[in-house]
C-alpha positions in Angstrom: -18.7 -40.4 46.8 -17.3 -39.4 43.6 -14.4 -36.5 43.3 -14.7 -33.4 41.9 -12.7 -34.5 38.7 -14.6 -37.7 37.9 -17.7 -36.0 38.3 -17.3 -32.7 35.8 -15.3 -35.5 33.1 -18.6 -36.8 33.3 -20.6 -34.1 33.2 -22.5 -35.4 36.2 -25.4 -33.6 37.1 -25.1 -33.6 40.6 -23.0 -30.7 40.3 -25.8 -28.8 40.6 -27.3 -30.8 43.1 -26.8 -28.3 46.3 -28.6 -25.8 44.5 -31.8 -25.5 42.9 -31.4 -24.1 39.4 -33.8 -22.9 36.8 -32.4 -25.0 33.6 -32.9 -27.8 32.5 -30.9 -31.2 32.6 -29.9 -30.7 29.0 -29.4 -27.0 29.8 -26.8 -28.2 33.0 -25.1 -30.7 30.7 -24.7 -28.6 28.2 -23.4 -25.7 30.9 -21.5 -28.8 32.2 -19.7 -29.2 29.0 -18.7 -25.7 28.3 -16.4 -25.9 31.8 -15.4 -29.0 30.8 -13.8 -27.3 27.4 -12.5 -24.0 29.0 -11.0 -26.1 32.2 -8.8 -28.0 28.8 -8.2 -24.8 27.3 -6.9 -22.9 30.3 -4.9 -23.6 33.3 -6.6 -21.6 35.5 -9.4 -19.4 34.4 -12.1 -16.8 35.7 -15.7 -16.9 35.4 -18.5 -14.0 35.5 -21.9 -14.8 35.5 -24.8 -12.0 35.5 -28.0 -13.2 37.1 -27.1 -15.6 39.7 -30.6 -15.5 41.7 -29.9 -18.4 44.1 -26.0 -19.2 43.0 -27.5 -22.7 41.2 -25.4 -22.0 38.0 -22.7 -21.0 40.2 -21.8 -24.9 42.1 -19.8 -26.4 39.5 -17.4 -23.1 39.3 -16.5 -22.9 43.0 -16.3 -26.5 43.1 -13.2 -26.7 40.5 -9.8 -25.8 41.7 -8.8 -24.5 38.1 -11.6 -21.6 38.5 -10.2 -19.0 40.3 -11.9 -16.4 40.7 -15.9 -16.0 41.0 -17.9 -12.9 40.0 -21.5 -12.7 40.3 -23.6 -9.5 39.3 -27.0 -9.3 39.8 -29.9 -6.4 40.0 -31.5 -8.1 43.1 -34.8 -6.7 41.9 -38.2 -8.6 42.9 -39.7 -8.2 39.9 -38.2 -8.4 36.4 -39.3 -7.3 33.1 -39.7 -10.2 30.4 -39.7 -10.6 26.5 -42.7 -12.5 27.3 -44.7 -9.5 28.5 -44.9 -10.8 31.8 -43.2 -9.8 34.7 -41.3 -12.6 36.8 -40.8 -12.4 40.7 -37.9 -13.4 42.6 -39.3 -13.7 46.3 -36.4 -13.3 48.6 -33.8 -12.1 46.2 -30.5 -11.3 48.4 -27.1 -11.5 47.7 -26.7 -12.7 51.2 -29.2 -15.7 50.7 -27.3 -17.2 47.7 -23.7 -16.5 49.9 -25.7 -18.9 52.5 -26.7 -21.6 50.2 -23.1 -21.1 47.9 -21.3 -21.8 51.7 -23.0 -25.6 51.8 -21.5 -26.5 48.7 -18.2 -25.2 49.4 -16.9 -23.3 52.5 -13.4 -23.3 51.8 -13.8 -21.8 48.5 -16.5 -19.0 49.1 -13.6 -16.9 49.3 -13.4 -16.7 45.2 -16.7 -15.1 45.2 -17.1 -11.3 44.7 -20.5 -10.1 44.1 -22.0 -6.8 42.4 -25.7 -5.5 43.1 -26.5 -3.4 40.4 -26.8 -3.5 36.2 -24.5 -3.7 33.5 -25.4 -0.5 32.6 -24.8 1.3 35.5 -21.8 -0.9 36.7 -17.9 0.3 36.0 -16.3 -2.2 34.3 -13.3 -1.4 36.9 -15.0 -3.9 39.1 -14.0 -6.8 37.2 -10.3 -6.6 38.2 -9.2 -9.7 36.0 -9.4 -11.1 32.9 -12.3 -13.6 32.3 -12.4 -16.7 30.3 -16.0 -17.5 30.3 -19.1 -15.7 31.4 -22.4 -16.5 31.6 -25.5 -14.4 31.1 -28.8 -14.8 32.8 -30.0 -12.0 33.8 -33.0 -9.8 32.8 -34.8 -11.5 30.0 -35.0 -8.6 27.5 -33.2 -7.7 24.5 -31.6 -4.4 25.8 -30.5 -5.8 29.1 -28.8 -8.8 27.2 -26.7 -7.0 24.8 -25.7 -4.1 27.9 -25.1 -7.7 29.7 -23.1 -8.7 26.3 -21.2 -5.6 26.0 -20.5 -5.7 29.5 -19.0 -9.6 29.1 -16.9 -8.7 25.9 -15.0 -5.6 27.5 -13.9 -7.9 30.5 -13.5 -11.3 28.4 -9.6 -11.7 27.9 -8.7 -11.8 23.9 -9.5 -15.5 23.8 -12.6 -16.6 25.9 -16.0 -17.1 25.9 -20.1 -15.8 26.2 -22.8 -17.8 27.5 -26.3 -17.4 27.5 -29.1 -19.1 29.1 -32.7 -18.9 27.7 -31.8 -18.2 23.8 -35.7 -18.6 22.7 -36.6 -15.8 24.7 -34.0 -13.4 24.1 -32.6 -14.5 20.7 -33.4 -10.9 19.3 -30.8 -9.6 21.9 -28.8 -12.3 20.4 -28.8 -11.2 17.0 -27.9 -7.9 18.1 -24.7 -9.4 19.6 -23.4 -11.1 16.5 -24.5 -7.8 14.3 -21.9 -6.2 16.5 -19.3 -8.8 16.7 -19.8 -8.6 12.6 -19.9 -4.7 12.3 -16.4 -4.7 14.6 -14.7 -7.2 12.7 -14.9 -9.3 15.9 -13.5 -13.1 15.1 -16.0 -15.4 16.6 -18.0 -18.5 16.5 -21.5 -19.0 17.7 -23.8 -21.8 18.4 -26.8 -23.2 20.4 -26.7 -26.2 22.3 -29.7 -27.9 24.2 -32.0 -27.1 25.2 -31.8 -23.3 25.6 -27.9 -22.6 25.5 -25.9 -20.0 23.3 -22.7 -19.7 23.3 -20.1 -17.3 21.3 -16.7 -18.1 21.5 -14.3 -15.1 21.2 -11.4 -14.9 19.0 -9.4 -18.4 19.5 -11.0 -20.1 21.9 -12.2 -23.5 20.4 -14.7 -25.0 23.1 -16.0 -26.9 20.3 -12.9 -28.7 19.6 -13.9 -30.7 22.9 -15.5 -34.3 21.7 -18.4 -34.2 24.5 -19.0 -30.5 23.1 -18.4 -32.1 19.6 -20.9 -35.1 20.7 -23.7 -32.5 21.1 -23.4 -29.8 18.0 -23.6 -33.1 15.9 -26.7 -34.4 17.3 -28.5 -30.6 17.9 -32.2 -31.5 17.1 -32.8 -31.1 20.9 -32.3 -27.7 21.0 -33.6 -26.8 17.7 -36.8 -28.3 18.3 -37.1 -27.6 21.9 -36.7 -23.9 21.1 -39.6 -24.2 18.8 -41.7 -26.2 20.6 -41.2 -23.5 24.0 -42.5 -20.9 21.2 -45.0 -22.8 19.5 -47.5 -21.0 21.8 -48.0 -17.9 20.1 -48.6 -19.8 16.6 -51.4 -21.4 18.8 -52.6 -17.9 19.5 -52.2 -16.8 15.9 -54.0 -19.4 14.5 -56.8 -18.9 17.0 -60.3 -18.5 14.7 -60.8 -14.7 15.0 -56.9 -14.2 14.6 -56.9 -16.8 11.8 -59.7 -15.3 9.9 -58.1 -12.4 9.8 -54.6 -13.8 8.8 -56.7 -15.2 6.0 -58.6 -11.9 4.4 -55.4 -10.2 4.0 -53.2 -13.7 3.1 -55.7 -12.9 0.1 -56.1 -8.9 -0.5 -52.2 -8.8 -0.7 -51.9 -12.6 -2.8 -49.3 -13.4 0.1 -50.7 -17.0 -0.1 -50.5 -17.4 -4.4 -47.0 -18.7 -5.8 -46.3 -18.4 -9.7 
């Protein structure tokens, strides 16, 4: 059995091996690596996460002795409403389920948990009663809900810290919302995608990517370029379907879109 400290200086996955969690392995490294750089950053730090389901992203945060504090918010709903035009259901979706499963990774440390039912747009920001370091964002998978989720994050984020996002190739409209208004504020930040799906924004001085495992992966980046693509690259299937394509093709030619000088 390995410690707690060899496994996260490794960015072992088995961190989240309690715990089923919807990412990837390159998503949980990535997550991985982000702790990694805030636990060098800060002594002791605070994490929020919105959209916790079953607590997966949660392990590796109430497993480390430098996190102190835990909050999770999350709508609870069954069904949730999708960029993708599809709506995604969450059978069995309680707060008190993820408490059970969270308790098998650690008992002793449940304690650093406080949960909120609800949405960050109904939610008083009072709740969060300290400063956070990093958060996390997975919630509803729509453009509105992640930049309330955003907004949310960056009025409880401390002057230095850090926003996380899961799913970027589904919500990266939302995204661009969220660095139009860190640009429109005169916000200082950084922002950057890391495999497959990842997105972070670091907030005023609050390097994660000085970190060489961080530095490892925004040097070598095709994953998560091209993954992101590829997870889109169904609709330019549909596009390019024959009626759809024929189509594309009459006006391509009535407005000379396809004729360069």
């Amino acid at each position: 059995m390995f410690s707690f400290e060899q496994q996260i200086k490794n960015a072992d996955l088995g961190l989240f091996g309690k715990i089923e969690s919807q990412s990837t392995d390159r998503d949980k490294k990535s997550l991985l690596t982000c702790q990694i750089s805030v636990r060098e950053l800060a002594d002791g730090y605070n994490y929020l996460e919105i959209g916790s389901y079953l607590g997966g992203s949660i392990q590796p945060y109430l497993l480390d002795k430098k996190c102190e504090s835990i909050y999770s918010i999350d709508k609870r709903p069954e069904f949730q409403p999708d960029e993708r035009g599809v709506k995604y259901q969450y059978r069995n979706n309680s707060t008190k389920r993820m408490l059970e499963l969270l308790k098998d990774v650690s008992t002793e440390s449940i304690h650093k948990i406080t949960t909120i039912d609800g949405d960050t747009r109904e939610i008083d920001r009072q709740f969060i009663d300290k400063k956070i370091q990093i958060c996390f964002i997975d919630g509803e998978h729509t453009d509105e809900a992640v930049f309330s989720d955003f907004r949310f994050c960056l009025d409880a984020l401390d002057s230095n810290g850090s926003i996380v996002f899961h799913d970027a190739c589904i919500i990266y409209n939302g995204l661009a919302d969220c660095v139009k208004y860190l640009q429109d504020h005169k916000i200082k930040f950084r922002a950057y995608n890391l495999p497959d799906t990842v997105f972070v924004i670091e907030i005023g001085d609050f390097p994660l990517h000085d970190n060489p495992q961080m530095m490892d992966i925004l040097t070598n980046d095709h994953e998560g370029y091209l993954t992101s693509l590829k997870l889109n690259d169904y609709y330019r299937q549909f596009a390019t379907k024959k009626p759809f394509l024929i189509y594309r093709k009459i006006v391509a030619k009535l407005k000379g879109l396809n004729k360069f000088d």
